[in-house]
PyMOL commands that place a pseudoatom at each C-alpha (Angstrom):
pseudoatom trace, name=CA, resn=UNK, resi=1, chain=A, elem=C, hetatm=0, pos=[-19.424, 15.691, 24.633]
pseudoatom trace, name=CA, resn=UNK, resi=2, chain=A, elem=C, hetatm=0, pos=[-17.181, 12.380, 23.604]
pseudoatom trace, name=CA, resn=UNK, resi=3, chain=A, elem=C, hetatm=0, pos=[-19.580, 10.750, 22.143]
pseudoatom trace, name=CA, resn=UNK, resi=4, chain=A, elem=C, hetatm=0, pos=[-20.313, 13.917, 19.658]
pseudoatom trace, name=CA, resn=UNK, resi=5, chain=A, elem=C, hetatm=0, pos=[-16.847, 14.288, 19.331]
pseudoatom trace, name=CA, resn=UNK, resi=6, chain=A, elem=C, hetatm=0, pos=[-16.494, 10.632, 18.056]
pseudoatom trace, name=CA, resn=UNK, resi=7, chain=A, elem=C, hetatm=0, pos=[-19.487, 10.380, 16.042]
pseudoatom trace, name=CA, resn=UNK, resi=8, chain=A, elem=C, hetatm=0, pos=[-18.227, 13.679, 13.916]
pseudoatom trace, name=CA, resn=UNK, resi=9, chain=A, elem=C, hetatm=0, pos=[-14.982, 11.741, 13.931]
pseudoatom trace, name=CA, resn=UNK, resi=10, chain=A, elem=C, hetatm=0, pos=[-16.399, 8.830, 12.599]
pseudoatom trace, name=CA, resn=UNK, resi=11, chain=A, elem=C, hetatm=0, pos=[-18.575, 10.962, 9.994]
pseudoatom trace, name=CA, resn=UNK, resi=12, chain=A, elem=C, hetatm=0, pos=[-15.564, 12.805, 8.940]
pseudoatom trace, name=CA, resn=UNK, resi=13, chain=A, elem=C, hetatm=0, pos=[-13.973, 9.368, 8.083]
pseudoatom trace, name=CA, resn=UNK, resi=14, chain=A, elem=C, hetatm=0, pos=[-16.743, 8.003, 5.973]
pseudoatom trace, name=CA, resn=UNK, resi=15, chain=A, elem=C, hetatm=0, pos=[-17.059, 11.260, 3.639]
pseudoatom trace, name=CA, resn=UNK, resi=16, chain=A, elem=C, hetatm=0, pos=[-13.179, 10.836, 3.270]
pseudoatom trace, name=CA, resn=UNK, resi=17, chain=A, elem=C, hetatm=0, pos=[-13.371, 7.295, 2.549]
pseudoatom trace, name=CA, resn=UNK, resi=18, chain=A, elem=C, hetatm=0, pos=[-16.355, 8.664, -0.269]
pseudoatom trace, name=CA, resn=UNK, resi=19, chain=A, elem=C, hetatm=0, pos=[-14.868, 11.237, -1.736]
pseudoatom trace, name=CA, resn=UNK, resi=20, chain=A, elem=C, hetatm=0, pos=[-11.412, 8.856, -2.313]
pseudoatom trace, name=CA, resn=UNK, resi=21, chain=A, elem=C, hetatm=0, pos=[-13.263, 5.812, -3.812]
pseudoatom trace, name=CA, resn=UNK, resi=22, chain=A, elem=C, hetatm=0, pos=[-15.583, 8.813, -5.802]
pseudoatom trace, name=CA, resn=UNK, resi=23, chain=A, elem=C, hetatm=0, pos=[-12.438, 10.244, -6.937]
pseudoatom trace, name=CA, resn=UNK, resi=24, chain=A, elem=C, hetatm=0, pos=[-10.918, 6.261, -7.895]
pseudoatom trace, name=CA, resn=UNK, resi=25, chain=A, elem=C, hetatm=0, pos=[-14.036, 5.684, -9.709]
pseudoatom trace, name=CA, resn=UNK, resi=26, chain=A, elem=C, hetatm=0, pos=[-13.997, 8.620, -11.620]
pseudoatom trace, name=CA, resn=UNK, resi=27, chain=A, elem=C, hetatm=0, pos=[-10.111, 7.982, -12.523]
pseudoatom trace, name=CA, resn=UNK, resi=28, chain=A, elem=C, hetatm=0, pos=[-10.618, 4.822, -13.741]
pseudoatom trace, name=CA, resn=UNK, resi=29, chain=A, elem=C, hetatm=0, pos=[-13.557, 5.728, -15.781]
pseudoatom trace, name=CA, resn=UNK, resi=30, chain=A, elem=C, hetatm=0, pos=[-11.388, 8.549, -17.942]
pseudoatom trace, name=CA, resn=UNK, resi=31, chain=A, elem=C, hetatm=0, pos=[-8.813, 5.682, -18.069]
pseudoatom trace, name=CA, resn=UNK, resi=32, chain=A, elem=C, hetatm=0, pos=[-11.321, 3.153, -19.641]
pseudoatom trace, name=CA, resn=UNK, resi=33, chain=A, elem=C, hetatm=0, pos=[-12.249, 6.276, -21.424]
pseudoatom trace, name=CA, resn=UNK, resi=34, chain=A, elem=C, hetatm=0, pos=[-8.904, 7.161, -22.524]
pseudoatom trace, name=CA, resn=UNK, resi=35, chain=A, elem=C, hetatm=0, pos=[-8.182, 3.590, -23.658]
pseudoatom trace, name=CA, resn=UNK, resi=36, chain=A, elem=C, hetatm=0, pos=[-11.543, 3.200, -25.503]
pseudoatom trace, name=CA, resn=UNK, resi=37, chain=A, elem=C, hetatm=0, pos=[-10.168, 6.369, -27.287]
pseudoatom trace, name=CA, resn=UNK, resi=38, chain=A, elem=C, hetatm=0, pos=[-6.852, 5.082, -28.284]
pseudoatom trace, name=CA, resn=UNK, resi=39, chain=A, elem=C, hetatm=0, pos=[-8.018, 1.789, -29.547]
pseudoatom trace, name=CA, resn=UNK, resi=40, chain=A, elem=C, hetatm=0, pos=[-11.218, 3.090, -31.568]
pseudoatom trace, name=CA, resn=UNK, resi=41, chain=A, elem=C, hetatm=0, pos=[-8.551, 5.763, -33.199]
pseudoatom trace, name=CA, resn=UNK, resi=42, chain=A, elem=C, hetatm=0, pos=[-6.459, 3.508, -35.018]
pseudoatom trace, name=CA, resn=UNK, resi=43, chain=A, elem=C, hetatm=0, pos=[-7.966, 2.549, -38.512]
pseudoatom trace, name=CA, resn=UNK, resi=44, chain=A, elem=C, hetatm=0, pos=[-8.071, -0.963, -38.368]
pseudoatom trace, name=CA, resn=UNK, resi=45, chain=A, elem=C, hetatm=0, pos=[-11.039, -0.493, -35.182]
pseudoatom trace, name=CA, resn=UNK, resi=46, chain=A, elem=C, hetatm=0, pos=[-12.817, 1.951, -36.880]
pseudoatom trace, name=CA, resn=UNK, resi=47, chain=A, elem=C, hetatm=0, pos=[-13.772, -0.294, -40.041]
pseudoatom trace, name=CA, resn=UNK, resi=48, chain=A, elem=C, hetatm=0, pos=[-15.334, -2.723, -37.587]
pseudoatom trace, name=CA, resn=UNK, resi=49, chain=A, elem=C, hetatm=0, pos=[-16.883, 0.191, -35.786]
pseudoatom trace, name=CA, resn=UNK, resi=50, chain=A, elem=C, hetatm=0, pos=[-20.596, -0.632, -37.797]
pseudoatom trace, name=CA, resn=UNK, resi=51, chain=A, elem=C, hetatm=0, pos=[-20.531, -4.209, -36.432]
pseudoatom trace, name=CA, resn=UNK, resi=52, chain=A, elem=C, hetatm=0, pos=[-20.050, -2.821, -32.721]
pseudoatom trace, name=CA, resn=UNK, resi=53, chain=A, elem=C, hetatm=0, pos=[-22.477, 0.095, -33.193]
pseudoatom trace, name=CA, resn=UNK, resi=54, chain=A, elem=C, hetatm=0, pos=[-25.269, -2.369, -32.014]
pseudoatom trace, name=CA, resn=UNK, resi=55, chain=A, elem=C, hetatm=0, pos=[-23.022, -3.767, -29.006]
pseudoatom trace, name=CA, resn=UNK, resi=56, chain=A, elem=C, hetatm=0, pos=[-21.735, -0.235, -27.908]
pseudoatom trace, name=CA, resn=UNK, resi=57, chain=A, elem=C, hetatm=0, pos=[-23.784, 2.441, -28.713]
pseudoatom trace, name=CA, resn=UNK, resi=58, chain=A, elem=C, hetatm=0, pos=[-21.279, 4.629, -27.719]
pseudoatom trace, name=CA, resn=UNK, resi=59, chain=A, elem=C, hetatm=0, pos=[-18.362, 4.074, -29.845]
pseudoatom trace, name=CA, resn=UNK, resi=60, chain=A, elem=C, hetatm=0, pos=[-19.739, 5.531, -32.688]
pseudoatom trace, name=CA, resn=UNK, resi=61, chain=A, elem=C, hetatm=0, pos=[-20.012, 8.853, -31.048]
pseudoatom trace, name=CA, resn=UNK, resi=62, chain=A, elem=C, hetatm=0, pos=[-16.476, 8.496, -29.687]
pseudoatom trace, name=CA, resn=UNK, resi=63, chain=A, elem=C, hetatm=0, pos=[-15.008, 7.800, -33.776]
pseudoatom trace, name=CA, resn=UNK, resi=64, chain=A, elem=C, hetatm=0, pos=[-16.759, 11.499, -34.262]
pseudoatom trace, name=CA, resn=UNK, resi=65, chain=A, elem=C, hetatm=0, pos=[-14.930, 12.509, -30.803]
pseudoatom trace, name=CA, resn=UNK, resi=66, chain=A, elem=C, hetatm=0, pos=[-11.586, 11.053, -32.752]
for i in range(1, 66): cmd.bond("trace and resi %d" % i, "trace and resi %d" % (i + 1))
show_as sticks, trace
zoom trace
C-alpha cells in the first residue's frame, strides 16, 4: 500500500512539474510572439520585411496579422 501511495505521489509530481514548464513554454512563446509583433509593426521593420521573407517565413504573415 506505501509503495502505491508513493509512486502516485511521485506521478502526481511529474505531471505538475509538466504542466508548469508546458504552461512557461507556452508563455514565453506569446511573449516572443508579442514582441515579434511590436517590432514588425513599426514602419521602419516592415520595409525590410522582403529581405527577411526568405529568413522568416513567418513574418510576412504576421505584417498581414498587423
Amino acid at each position: 500500500m506505501e509503495v502505491i501511495c508513493v509512486l502516485l505521489l511521485f506521478i502526481l509530481v511529474i505531471v505538475c512539474f509538466c504542466n508548469f514548464l508546458l504552461t512557461l513554454f507556452l508563455l514565453l512563446c506569446f511573449y516572443f510572439l508579442f514582441l515579434v509583433q511590436v517590432l514588425v509593426c513599426h514602419d521602419d521593420v516592415i520595409a525590410h520585411i522582403s529581405d527577411w521573407g526568405g529568413v522568416f517565413p513567418g513574418l510576412q504573415s504576421t505584417v498581414l496579422f498587423c
